[in-house]
C-alpha positions as CSV (number, residue, x, y, z in Angstrom):
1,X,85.7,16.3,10.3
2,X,85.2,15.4,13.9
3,X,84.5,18.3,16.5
4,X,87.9,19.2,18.2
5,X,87.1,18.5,22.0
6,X,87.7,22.1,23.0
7,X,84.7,22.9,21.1
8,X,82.8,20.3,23.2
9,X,83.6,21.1,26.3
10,X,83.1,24.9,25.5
11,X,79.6,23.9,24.6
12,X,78.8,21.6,28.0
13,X,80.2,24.9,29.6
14,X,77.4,27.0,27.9
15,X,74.8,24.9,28.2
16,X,75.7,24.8,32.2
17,X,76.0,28.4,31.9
18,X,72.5,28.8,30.5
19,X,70.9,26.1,32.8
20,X,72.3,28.2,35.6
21,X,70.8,31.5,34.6
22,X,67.9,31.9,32.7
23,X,65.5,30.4,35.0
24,X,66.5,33.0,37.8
25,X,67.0,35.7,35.3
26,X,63.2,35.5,34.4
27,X,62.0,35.9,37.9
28,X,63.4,39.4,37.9
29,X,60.3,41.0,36.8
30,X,57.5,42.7,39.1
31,X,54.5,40.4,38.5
32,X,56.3,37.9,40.6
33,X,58.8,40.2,42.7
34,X,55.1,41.6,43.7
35,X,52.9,38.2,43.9
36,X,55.6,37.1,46.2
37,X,56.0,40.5,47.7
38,X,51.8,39.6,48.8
39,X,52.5,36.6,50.4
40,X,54.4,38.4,53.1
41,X,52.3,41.3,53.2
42,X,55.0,44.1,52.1
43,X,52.3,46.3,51.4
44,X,50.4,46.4,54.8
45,X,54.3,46.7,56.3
46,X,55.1,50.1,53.9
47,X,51.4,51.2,54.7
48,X,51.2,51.2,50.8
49,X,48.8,50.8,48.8
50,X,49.1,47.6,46.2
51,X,49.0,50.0,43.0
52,X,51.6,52.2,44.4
53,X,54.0,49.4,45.9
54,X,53.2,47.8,42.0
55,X,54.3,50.9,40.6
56,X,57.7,50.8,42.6
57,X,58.0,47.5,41.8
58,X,58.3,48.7,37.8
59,X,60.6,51.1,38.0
60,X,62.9,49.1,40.5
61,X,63.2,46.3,37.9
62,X,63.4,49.0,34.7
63,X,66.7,50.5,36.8
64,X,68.1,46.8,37.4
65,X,68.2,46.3,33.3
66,X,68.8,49.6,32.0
67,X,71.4,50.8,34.5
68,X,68.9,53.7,36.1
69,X,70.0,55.5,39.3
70,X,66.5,54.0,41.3
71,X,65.5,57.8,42.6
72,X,62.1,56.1,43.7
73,X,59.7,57.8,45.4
74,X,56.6,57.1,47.5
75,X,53.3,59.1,46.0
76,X,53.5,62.0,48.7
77,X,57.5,62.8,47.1
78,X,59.4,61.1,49.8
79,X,62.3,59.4,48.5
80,X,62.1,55.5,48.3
81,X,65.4,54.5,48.7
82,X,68.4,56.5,51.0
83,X,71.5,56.5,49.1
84,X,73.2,53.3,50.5
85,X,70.2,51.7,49.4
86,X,70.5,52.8,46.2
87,X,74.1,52.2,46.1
88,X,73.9,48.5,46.9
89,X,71.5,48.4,44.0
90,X,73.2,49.8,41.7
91,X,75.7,47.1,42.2
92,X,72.6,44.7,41.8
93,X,72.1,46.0,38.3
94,X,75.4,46.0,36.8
95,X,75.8,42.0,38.2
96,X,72.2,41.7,36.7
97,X,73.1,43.2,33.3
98,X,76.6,41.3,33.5
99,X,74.1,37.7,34.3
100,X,71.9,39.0,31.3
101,X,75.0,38.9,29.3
102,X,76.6,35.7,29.8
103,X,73.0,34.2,29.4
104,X,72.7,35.4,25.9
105,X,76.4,34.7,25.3
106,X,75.6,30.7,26.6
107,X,72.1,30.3,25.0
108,X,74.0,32.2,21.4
109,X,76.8,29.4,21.5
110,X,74.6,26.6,22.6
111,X,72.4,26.9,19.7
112,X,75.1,27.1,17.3
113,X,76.9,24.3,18.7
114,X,74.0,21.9,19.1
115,X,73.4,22.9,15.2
116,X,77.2,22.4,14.7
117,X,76.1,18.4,16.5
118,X,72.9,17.9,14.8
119,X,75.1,15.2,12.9
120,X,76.5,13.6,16.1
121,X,74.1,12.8,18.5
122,X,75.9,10.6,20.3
123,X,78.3,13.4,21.6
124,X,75.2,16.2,21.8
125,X,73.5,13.7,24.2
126,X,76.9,13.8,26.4
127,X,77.9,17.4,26.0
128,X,73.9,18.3,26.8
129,X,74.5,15.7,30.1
130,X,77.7,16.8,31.6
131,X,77.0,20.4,31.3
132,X,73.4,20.8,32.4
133,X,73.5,17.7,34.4
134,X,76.6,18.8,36.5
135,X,74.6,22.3,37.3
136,X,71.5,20.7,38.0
137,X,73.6,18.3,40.8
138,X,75.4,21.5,41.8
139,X,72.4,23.4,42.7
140,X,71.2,20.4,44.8
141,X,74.2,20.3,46.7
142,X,74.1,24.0,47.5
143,X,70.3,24.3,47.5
144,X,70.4,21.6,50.6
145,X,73.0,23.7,52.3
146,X,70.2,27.1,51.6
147,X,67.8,25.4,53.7
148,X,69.8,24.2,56.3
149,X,71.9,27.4,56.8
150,X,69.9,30.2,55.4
151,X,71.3,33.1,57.1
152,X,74.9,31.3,56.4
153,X,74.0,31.1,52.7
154,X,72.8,34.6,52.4
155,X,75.8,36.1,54.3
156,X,78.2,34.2,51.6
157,X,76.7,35.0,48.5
158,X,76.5,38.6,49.0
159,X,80.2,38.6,50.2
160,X,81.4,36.4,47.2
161,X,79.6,39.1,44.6
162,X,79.1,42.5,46.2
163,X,82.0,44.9,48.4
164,X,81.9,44.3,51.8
165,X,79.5,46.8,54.1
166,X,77.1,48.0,51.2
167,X,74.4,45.2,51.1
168,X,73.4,44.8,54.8
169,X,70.2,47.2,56.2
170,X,68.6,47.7,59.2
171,X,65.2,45.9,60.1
172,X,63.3,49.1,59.8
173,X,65.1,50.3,56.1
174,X,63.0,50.3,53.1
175,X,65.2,47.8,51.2
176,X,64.3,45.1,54.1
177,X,60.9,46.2,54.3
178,X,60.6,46.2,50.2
179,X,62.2,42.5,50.7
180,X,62.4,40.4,53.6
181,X,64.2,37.4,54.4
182,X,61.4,35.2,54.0
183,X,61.1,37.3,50.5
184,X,64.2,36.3,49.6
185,X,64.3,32.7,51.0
186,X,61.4,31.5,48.6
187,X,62.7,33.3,45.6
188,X,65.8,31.7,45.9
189,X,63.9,28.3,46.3
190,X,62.0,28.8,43.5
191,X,64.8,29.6,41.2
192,X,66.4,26.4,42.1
193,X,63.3,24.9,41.2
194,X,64.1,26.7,37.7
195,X,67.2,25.5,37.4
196,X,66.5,21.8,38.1
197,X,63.4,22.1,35.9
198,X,65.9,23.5,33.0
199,X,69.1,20.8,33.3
200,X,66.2,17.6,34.1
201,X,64.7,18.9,30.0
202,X,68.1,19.2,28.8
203,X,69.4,16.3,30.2
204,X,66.6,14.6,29.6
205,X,67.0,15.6,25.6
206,X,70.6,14.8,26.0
207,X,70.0,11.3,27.1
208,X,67.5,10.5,24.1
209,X,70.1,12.1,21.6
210,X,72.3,9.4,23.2
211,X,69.4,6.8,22.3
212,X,69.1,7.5,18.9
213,X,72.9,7.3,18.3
214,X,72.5,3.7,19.6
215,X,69.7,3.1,17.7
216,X,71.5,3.9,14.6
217,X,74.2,1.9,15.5
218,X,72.5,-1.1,16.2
């Protein structure tokens, strides 16, 4: 019985979905929120020491994925974060855990239906192409316009996902000093790294599923 088409195209969606987010999803953890934290020298800016800026670093990222209420605190009791900072990430975590999610949703249903496939590879290899492929072009598209207009790129994504007014700090706050732009603008080229890294191999595999469907055919 031929897969009904709906069934496809939900799979190219959740293979785009996955390709999107589980590249970026990874870098969420503090050995590379902190090497990249190093290159900027966050540290030396919070007059921290590296095991204590480490040990923020944990519990930051253990509130993002289990919903905590990140009451930081430097080693001398003063608190880390004021409250709008820890509002604002608050909203961070529940996108996060939302993200976390949809990932397992996609990568759940794309197993199944590349199993429910394994029979066609013909139409694997296109769904594989047109939903990984389409995010990978995507992400070039609006990883050009990152580079090009930074500030512009930064300003719209946080107004697309978080309320207006609760994500913007002064200079001097600890949330800008914990991240800086130039924190920020790498990680975000480095996930689109991940993401092109992830729909090229599933592209790539979706294009030889294609070859070995003609290959039977011939």
């Amino acid at each position: 019985m031929p897969t009904p088409p709906r069934v496809l195209w939900l799979f190219a969606v959740w293979v785009g979905v996955l390709t999107l987010l589980t590249g970026p999803l990874l870098l969420i953890n503090p050995l590379f929120i902190g090497w990249l934290q190093d290159r900027h020298d966050v540290a030396d800016g919070l007059h921290l020491p590296q095991d204590e800026l480490d040990r923020i670093n944990g519990e930051i990222v253990w509130d993002i994925f289990s919903g905590g209420d990140f009451d930081v605190t430097f080693a001398n009791g003063d608190p880390g974060l004021d409250a709008d900072e820890r509002s604002h990430m608050a909203d961070v975590s529940r996108l996060v855990r939302i993200l976390v999610i949809l990932d397992a949703v996609a990568i759940a249903f794309a197993a199944w239906g590349g199993r429910l496939l394994r029979t066609d590879p013909a139409r694997l290899g296109r769904m594989l192409i047109a939903g990984a492929g389409t995010v990978g072009v995507a992400t070039v598209a609006i990883g050009t316009f990152a580079v090009v207009a930074w500030d512009s790129a930064f300003t719209l994504f946080h107004e697309l996902l978080f309320p207006p007014g609760t994500w913007s700090f002064p200079p001097d706050s600890t949330m800008i000093l914990l991240y800086p732009p130039e924190f920020w603008f790498e990680a975000a080229m480095i996930a689109a790294v991940l993401v092109l890294a992830t729909s090229a191999t599933l592209s790539f595999g979706g294009w030889r599923r294609m070859r070995e469907a003609d290959d039977l055919d011939a």
